[in-house]
N, C-alpha and C positions, 0 to 999 in steps of 0.2 A: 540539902540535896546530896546527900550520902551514897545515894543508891546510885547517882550519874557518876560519884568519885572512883569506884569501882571497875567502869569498864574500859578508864585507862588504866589500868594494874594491868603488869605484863602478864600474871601467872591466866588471868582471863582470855590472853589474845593466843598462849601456848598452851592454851585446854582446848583450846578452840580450832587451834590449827593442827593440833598433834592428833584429837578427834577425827578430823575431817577428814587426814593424810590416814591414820589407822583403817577408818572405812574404805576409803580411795583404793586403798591400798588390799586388801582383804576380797573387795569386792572385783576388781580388775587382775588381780598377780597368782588368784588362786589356782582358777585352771592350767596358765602355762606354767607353775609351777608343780604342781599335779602331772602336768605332761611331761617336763623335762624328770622328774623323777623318774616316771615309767620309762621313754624315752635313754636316761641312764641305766635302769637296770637291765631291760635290754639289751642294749651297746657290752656292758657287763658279759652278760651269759654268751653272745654272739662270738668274743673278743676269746674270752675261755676256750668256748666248742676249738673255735681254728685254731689254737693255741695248741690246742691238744691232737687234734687231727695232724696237724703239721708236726707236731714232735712225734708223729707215729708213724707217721711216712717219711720221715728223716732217720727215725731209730731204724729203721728195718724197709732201706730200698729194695724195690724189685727190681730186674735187671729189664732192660726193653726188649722186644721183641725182634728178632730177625739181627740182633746186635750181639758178636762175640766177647765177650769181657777176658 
C-alpha cells in the first residue's frame, strides 16, 4: 500500500493547501486590488494638482477686495 503512504507526506498537504490559498487568493484579492491601485493613482494626481494650485496662490497673493494693505 504505497500509494496510501504518500498522502501523509507533508509536501502533499503543502501542495494542496498552498494551491487552494493561491486560487482563493487570485480569485477574491484581484479586483480590490485593481481598485486600490487605480484608487492610489488617483489620490496621486489629485494630491499633486492641489499641491500645485496652493503653491501658486501662496507664490503670488492677491490682495482682497475693499482691504487697504
Amino acid at each position: 500500500m504505497k500509494l496510501l503512504d504518500t498522502y501523509n507526506d507533508g509536501q502533499v498537504y503543502a501542495g494542496t493547501f498552498g494551491g487552494s490559498f493561491l486560487a482563493m487568493f487570485s480569485n477574491m484579492f484581484i479586483q480590490d486590488l485593481l481598485r486600490t491601485i487605480v484608487l492610489a493613482i488617483v489620490g496621486a494626481v489629485v494630491s499633486f494638482g492641489v499641491s500645485m494650485v496652493l503653491k501658486k496662490i501662496i507664490k503670488n497673493p492677491r490682495p482682497l477686495k475693499g482691504r487697504k494693505s
